[in-house]
BAKOLZA-22702 format. One record per atom (N, C-alpha, C): z, x, y. Coordinates in steps of 0.2 Angstrom, whole numbers, padded with zeros to 4 digits, always signed. Layout:
N
ZXY/...
//
This chain:
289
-0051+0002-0038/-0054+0007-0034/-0051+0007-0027/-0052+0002-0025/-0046+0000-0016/-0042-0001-0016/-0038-0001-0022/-0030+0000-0020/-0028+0007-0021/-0034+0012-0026/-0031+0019-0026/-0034+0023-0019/-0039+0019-0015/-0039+0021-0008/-0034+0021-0004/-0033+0014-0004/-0027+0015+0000/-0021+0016+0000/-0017+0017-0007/-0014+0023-0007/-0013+0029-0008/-0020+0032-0009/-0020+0036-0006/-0019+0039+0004/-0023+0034+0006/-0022+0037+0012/-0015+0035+0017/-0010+0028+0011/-0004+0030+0014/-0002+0036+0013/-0003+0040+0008/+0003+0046+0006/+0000+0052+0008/-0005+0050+0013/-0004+0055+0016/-0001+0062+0019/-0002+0068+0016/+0003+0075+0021/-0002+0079+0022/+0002+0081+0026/+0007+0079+0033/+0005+0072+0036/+0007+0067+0036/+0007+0064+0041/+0009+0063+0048/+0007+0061+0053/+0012+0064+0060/+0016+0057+0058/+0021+0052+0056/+0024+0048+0056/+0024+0042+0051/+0029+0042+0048/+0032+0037+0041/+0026+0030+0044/+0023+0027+0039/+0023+0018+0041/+0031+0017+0039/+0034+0011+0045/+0039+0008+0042/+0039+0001+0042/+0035-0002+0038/+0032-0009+0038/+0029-0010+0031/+0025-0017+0033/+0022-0020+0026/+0014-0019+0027/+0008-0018+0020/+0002-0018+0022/+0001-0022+0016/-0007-0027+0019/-0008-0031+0015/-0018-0031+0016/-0017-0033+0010/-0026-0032+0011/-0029-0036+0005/-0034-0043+0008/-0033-0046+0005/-0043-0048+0004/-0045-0051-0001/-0052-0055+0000/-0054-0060-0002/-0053-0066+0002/-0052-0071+0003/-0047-0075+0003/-0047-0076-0005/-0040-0081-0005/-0035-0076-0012/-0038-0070-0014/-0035-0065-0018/-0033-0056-0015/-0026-0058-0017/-0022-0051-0014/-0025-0046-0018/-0026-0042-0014/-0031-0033-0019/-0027-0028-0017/-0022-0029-0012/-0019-0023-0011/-0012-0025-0007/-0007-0023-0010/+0000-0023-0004/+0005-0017-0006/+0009-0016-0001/+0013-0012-0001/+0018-0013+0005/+0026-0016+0003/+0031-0017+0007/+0033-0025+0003/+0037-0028+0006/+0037-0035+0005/+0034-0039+0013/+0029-0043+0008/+0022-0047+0012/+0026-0053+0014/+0033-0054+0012/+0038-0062+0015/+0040-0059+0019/+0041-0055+0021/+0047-0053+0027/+0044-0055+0034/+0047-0058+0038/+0045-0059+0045/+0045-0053+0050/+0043-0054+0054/+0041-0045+0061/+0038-0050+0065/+0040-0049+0072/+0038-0051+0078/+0029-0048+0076/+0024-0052+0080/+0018-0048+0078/+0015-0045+0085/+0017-0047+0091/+0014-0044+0095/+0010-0048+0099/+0004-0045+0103/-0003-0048+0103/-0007-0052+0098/-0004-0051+0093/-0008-0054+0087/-0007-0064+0088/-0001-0063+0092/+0002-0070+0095/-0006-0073+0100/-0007-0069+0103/-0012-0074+0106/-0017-0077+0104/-0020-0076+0096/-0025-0078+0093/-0022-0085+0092/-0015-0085+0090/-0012-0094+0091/-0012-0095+0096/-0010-0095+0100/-0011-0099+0108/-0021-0099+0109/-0023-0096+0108/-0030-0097+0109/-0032-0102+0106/-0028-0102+0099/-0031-0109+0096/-0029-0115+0096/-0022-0115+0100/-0020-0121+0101/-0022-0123+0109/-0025-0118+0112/-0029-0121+0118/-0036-0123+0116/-0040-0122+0111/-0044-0124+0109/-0044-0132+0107/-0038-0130+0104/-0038-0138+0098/-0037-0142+0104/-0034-0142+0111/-0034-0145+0114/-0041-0148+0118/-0047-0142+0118/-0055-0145+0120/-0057-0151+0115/-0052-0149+0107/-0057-0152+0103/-0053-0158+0103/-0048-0159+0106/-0045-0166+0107/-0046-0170+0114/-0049-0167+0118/-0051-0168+0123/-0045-0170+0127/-0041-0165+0128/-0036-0165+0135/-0039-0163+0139/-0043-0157+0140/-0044-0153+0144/-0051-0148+0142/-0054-0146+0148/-0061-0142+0146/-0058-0134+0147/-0063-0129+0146/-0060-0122+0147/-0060-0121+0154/-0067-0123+0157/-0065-0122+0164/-0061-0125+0169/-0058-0130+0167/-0051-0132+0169/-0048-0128+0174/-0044-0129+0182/-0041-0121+0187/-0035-0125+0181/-0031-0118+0180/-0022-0118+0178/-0020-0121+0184/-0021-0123+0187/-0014-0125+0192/-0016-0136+0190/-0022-0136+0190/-0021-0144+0187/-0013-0145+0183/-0013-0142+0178/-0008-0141+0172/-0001-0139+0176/-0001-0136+0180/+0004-0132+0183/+0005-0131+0187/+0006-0139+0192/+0005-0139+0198/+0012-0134+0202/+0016-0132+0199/+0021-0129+0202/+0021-0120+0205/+0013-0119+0202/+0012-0113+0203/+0009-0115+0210/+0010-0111+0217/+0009-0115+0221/+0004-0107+0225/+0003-0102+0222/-0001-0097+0224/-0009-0100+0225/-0012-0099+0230/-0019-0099+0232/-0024-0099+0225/-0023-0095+0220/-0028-0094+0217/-0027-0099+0210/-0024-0103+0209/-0022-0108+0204/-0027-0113+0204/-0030-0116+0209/-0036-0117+0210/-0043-0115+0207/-0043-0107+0206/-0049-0104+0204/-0047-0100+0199/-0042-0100+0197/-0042-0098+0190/-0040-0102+0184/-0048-0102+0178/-0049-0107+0173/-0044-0104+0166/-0045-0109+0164/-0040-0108+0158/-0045-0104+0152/-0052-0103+0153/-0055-0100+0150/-0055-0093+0153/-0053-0090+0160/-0051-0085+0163/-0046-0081+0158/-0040-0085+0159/-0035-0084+0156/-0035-0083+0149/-0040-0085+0145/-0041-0083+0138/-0044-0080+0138/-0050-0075+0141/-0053-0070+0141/-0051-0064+0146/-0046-0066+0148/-0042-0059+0152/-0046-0058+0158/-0050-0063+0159/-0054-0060+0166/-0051-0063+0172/-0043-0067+0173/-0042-0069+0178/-0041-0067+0186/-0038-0060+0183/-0035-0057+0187/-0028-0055+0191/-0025-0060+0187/-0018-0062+0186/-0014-0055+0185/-0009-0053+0191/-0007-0048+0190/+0004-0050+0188/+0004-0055+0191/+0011-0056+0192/+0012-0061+0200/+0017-0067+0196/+0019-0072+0199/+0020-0070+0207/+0018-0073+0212/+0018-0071+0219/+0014-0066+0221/+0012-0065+0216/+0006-0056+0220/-0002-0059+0220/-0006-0058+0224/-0012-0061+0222/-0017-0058+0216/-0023-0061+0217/-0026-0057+0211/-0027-0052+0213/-0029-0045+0204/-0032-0038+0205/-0039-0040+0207/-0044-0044+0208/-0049-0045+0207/-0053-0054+0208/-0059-0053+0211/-0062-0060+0211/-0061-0063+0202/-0056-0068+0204/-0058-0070+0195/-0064-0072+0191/-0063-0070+0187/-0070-0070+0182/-0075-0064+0182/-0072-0059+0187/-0078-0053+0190/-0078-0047+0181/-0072-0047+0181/-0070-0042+0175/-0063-0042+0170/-0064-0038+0166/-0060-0039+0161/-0053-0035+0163/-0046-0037+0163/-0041-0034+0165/-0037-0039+0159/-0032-0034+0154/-0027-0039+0150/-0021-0041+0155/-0020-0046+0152/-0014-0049+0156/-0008-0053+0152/-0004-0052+0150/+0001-0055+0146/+0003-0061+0150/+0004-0061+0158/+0006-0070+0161/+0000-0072+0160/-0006-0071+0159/-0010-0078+0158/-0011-0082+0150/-0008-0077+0148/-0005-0081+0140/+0001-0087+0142/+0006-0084+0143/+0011-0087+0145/+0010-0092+0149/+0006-0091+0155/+0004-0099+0159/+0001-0103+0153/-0003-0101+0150/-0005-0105+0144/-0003-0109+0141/+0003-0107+0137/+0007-0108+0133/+0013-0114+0138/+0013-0113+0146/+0015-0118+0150/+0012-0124+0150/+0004-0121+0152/+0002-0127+0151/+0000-0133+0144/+0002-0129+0138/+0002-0132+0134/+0006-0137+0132/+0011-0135+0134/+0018-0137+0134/+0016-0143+0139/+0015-0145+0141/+0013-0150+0148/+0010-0153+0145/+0004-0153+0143/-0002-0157+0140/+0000-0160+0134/+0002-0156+0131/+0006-0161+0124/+0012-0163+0124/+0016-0163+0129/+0023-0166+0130/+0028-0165+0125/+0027-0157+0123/+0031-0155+0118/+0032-0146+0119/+0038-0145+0116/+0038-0137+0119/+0034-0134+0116/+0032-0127+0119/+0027-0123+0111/+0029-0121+0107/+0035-0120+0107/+0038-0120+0100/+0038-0123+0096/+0037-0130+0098/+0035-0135+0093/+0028-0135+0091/+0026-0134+0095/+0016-0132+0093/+0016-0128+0088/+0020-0123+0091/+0017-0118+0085/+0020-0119+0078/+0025-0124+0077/+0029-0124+0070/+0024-0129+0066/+0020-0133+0072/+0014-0138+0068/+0008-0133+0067/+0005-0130+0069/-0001-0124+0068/+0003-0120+0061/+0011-0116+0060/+0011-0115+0055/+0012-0122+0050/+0014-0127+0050/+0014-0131+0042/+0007-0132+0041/+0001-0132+0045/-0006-0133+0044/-0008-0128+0042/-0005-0120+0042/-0009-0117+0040/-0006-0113+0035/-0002-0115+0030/+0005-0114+0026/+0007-0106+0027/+0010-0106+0036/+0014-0102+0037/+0020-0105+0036/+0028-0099+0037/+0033-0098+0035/+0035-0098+0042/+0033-0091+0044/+0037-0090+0049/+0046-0087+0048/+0052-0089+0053/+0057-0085+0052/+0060-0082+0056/+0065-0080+0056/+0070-0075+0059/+0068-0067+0058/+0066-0063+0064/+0062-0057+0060/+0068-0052+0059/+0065-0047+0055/+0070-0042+0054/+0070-0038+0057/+0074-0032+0058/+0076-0031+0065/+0073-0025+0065/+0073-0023+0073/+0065-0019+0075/+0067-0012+0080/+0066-0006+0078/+0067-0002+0083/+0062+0003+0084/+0065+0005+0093/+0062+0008+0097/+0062+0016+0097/+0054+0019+0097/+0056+0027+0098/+0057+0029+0103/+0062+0033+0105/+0065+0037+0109/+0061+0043+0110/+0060+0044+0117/+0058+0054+0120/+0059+0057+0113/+0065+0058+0111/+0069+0064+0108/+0065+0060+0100/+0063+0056+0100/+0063+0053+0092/+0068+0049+0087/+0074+0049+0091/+0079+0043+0088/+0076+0037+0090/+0078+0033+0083/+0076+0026+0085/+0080+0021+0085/+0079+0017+0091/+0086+0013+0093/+0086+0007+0093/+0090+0001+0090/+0088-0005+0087/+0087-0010+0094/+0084-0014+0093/+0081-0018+0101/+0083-0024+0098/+0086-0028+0104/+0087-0036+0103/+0083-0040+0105/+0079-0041+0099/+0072-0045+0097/+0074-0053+0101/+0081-0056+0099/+0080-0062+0103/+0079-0061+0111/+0082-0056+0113/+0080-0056+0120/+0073-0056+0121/+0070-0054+0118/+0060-0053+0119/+0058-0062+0119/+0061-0066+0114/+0057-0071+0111/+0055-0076+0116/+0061-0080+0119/+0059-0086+0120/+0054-0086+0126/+0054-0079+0132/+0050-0081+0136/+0043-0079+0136/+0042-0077+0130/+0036-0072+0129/+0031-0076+0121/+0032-0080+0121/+0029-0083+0112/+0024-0082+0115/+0019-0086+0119/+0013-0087+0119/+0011-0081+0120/+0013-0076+0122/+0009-0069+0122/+0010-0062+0118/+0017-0062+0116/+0017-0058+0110/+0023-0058+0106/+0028-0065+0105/+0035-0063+0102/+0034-0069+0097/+0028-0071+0095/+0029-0076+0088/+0030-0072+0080/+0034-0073+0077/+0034-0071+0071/+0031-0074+0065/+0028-0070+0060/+0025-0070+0054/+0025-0065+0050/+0027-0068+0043/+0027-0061+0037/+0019-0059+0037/+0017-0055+0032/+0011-0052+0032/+0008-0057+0027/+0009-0059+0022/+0007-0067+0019/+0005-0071+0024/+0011-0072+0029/+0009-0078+0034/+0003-0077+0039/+0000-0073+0040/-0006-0066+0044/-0013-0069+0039/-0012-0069+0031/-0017-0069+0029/-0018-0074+0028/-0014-0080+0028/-0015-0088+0028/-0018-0089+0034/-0017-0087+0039/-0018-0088+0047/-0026-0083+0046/-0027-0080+0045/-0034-0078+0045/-0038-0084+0040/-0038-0087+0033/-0041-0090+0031/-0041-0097+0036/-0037-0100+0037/-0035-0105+0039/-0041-0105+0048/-0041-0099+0051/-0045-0100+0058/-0051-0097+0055/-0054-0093+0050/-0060-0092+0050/-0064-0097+0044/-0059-0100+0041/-0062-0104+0036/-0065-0110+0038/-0065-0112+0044/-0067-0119+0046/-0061-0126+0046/-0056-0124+0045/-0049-0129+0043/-0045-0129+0051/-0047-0127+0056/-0042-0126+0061/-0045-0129+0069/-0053-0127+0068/-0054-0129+0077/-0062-0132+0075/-0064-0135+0078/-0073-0136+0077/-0078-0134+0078/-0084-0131+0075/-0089-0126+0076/-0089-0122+0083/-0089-0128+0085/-0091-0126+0095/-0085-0122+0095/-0080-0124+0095/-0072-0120+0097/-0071-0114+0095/-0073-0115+0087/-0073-0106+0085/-0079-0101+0087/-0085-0105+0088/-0091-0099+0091/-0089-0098+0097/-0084-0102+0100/-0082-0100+0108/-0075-0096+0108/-0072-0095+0101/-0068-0091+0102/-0068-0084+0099/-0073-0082+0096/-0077-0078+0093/-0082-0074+0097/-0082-0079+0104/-0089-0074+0108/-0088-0068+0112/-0091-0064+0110/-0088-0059+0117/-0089-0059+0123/-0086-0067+0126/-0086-0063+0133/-0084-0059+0138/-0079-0055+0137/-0078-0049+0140/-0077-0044+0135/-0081-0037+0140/-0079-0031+0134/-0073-0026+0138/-0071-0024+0130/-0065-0018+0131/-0066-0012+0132/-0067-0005+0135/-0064-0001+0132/-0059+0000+0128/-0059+0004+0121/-0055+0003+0119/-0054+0012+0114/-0049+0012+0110/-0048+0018+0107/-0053+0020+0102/-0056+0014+0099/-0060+0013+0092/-0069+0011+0096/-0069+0016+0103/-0075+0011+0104/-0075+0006+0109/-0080+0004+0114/-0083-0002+0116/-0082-0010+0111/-0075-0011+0115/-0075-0020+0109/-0078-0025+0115/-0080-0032+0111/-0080-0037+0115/-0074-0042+0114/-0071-0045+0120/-0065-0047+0118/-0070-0055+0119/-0067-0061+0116/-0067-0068+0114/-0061-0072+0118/-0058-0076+0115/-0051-0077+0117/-0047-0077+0112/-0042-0071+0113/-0038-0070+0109/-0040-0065+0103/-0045-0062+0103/-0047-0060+0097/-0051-0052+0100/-0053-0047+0099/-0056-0041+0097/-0063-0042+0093/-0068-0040+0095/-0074-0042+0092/-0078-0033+0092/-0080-0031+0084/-0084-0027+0085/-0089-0027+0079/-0094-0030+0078/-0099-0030+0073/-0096-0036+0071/-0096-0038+0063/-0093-0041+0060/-0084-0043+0061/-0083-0039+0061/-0075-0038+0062/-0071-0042+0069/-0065-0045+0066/-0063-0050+0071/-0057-0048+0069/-0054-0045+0076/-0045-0042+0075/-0042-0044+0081/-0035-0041+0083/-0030-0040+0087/-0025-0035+0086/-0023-0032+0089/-0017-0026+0088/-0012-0029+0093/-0005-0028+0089/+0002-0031+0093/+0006-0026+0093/+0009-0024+0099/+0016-0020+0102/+0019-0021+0107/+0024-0022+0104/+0032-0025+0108/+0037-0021+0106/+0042-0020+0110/+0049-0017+0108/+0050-0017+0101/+0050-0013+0098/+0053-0015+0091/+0048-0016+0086/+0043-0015+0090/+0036-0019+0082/+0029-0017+0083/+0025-0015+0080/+0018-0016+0082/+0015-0018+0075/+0009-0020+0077/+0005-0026+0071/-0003-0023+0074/-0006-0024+0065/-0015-0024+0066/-0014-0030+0061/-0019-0035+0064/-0024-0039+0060/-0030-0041+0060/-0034-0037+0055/-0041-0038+0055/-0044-0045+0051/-0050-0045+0053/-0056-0050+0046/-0062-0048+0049/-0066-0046+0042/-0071-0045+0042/-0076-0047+0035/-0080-0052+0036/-0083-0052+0031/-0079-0056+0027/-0073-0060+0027/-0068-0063+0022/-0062-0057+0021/-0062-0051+0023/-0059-0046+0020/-0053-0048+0024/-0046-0049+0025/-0041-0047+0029/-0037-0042+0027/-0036-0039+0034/-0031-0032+0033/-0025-0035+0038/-0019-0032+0036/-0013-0035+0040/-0006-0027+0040/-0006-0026+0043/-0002-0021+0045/+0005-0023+0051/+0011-0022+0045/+0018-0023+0051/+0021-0020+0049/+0025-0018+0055/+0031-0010+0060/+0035-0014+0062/+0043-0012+0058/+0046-0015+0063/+0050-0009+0067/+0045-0003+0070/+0046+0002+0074/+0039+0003+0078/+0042+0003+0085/+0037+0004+0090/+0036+0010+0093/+0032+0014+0090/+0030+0021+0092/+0028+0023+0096/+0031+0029+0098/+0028+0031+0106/+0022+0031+0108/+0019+0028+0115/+0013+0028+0116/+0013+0035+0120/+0015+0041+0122/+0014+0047+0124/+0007+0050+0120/+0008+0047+0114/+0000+0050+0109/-0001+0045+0105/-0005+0040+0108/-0010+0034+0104/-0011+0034+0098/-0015+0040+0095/-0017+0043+0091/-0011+0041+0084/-0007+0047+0088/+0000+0045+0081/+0003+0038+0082/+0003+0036+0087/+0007+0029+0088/+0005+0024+0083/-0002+0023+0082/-0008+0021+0078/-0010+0022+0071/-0007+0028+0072/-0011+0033+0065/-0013+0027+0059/-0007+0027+0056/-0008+0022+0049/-0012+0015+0051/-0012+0013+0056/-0015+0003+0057/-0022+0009+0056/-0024+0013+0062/-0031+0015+0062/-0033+0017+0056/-0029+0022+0053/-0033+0025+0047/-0034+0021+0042/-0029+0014+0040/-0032+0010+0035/-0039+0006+0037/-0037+0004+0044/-0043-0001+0048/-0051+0005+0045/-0049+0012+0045/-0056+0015+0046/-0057+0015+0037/-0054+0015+0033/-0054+0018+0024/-0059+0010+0022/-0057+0004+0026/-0057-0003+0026/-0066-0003+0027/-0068+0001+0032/-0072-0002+0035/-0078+0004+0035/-0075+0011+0029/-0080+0015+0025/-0081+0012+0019/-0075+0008+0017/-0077+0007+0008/-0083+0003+0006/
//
């Protein structure tokens, strides 16, 4: 009965725009729905910072470092005023204020929610420093532990004003941007990664109730979210949406259920609505059934 849902509401007509990607929908440790190939790798976006969250996590639960920690302990190179008062639990709930290297903060840290793609990346710096290894290395041990692949992604284009789409050089995105949105994973490797962080195999009770909280909330297209570190919280449901040059990504869980949505075309945000159409409308079929 849910897969004849959700094919139905791919095949939507008129739809305002093709999916050009993989869907996966999955309940627990059994696939109930797919459609595309689930091994193919796609940069996933934002959906990258659920892993840097939790390898900043597994560092509480190893005791390098506490969340309130300033980034600049880590980083002493960052030689701005506020590296001092901005924690690393700041930085994973986006309430630092961090607008861009050499500019001060938009805000007293910790006062409100503002997303911020460099305070991942500081992150992800400072991880690299505390474990004495690049992140890229980190993250190749978070996928063997959570039997991701990973890979070379397939190649990703961007919508144009006029509607041509024009192919974008994905390595140029990756090396300086992993910890915030240029990690790749097939749609397989998304639902291994959901079981793997909400099944208890990955951070310890305390780390995942603290990465699950909402401490700051979003406005957002679907509603009032609260945001956790790395994660999207509203009700039961625990997500991230990813877009970058070349790609957009949803990954939901809810209740065991994982839903995983990947583009390797990045639609124009001139209208949200359509840019989103298919992540939303299945996220909504998902979460009437």
């Amino acid at each position: 009965m849910l897969s004849l849902l959700l094919a139905s509401a791919l095949s939507l007509s008129p739809a305002p725009r093709p999916l050009q990607g993989v869907v996966l929908v999955a309940k627990g440790r059994e696939l109930t729905f797919s459609q595309g190939d689930i091994d193919a790798p796609y940069v996933i976006g934002s959906v990258s910072k659920q892993l840097t969250a939790a390898l900043v996590l597994q560092g509480v639960d190893d005791g390098l470092w506490q969340l309130d920690d300033p980034i600049g302990r880590y980083l002493p190179e960052l030689k701005a005023p506020w590296a001092s008062q901005v924690s690393l639990r700041m930085l994973l709930d986006h309430s630092s204020g961090v607008q861009a290297k050499g500019q001060p903060l938009a805000f007293n840290p910790g006062s409100r929610f503002a997303y911020s793609n460099l305070g991942y990346q500081f992150l992800g710096q400072a991880l690299a420093k505390v474990r004495q290894q690049p992140f890229s290395a980190l993250v190749k041990g978070l996928y063997r532990r959570c039997a991701m692949l990973g890979g070379s992604p397939i190649t990703g284009a961007q919508e144009q004003p006029d509607g041509r789409l024009t192919p974008v050089d994905t390595l140029a995105l990756m090396p300086r941007e992993q910890a915030s949105g240029t990690l790749v994973a097939s749609a397989r490797d998304l639902w291994h990664w959901n079981l793997c962080l909400h099944q208890g195999n990955l951070l310890s009770p305390a780390s995942y109730q603290a990465m699950t909280h909402p401490w700051q909330q979003r406005p957002y297209r679907w509603g009032q979210l609260g945001y956790g570190f790395g994660v999207q919280l509203q009700g039961s449901e625990v997500s991230h949406v990813g877009y970058v040059p070349g790609y957009q990504s949803l990954l939901t869980w809810d209740r065991g259920q994982s839903l995983v949505v990947l583009e390797s075309v990045s639609w124009r945000l001139d209208d949200i609505n359509r840019a989103f159409f298919h992540e939303d409308n299945l996220r909504r079929q998902l979460k009437d059934d």
